[in-house]
C-alpha positions in Angstrom: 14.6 -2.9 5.3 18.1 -2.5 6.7 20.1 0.4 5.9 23.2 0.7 3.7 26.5 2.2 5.1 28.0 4.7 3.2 31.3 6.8 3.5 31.1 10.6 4.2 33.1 11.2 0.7 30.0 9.4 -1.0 27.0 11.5 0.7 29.1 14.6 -0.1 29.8 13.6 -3.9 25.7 12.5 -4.0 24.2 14.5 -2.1 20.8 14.7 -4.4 21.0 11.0 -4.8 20.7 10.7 -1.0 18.6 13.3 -0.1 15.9 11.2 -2.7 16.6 8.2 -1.3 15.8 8.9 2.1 12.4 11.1 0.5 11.8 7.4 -0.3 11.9 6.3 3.3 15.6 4.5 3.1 17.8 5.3 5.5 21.7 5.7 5.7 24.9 5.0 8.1 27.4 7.3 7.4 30.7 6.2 8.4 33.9 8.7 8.1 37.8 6.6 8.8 35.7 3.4 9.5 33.8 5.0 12.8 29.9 5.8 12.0 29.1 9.6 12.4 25.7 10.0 12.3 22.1 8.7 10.5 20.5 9.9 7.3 17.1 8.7 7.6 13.7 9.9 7.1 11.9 12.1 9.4 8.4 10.7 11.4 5.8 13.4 10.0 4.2 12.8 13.6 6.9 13.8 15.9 8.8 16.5 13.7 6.8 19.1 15.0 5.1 19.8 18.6 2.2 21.8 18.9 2.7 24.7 21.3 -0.1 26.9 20.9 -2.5 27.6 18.2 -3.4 31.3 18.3 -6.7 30.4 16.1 -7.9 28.5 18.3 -8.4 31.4 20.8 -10.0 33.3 18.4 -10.9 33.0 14.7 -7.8 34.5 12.6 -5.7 34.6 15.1 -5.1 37.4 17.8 -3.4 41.1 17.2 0.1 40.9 17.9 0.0 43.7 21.2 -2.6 41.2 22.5 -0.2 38.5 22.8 2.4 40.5 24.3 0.4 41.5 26.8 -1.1 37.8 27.6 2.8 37.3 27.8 3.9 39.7 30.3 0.8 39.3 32.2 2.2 35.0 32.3 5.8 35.9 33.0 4.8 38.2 36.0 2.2 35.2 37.3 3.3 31.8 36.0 0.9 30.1 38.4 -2.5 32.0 37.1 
């Protein structure tokens, strides 16, 4: 599917219009003065997020809040342990 080019007055005027649109996996060129700004398109579910740590998975329910900061310190004072 190629995108459609549209004008910066149109996305502003539309807003809702586009915002569904792209929910519905189109995507946009938005030109302003004949010169193309930037892309409206939909965001990859996979990549939109990155994993940095998952607390449960130390311990079930997470782990008390003075725990971590301690972990913390104790990894800022010796990044290499």
């Amino acid at each position: 599917m190629t995108e459609k080019i549209v004008s910066l007055r149109e996305l502003r005027e539309n807003t809702s219009t586009y915002i569904s649109e792209v929910g519905k996996g189109r995507s946009f060129l938005v030109m302003r003065k004949s010169q193309p700004i930037f892309r409206l398109s939909p965001v990859d579910e996979e990549s939109a997020w990155e994993e940095v740590i998952d607390f449960t998975k130390l311990r079930r329910g997470g782990i008390p809040l003075e725990e971590l900061l301690s972990r913390l310190k104790k990894r800022i004072e010796n990044p290499k342990a």
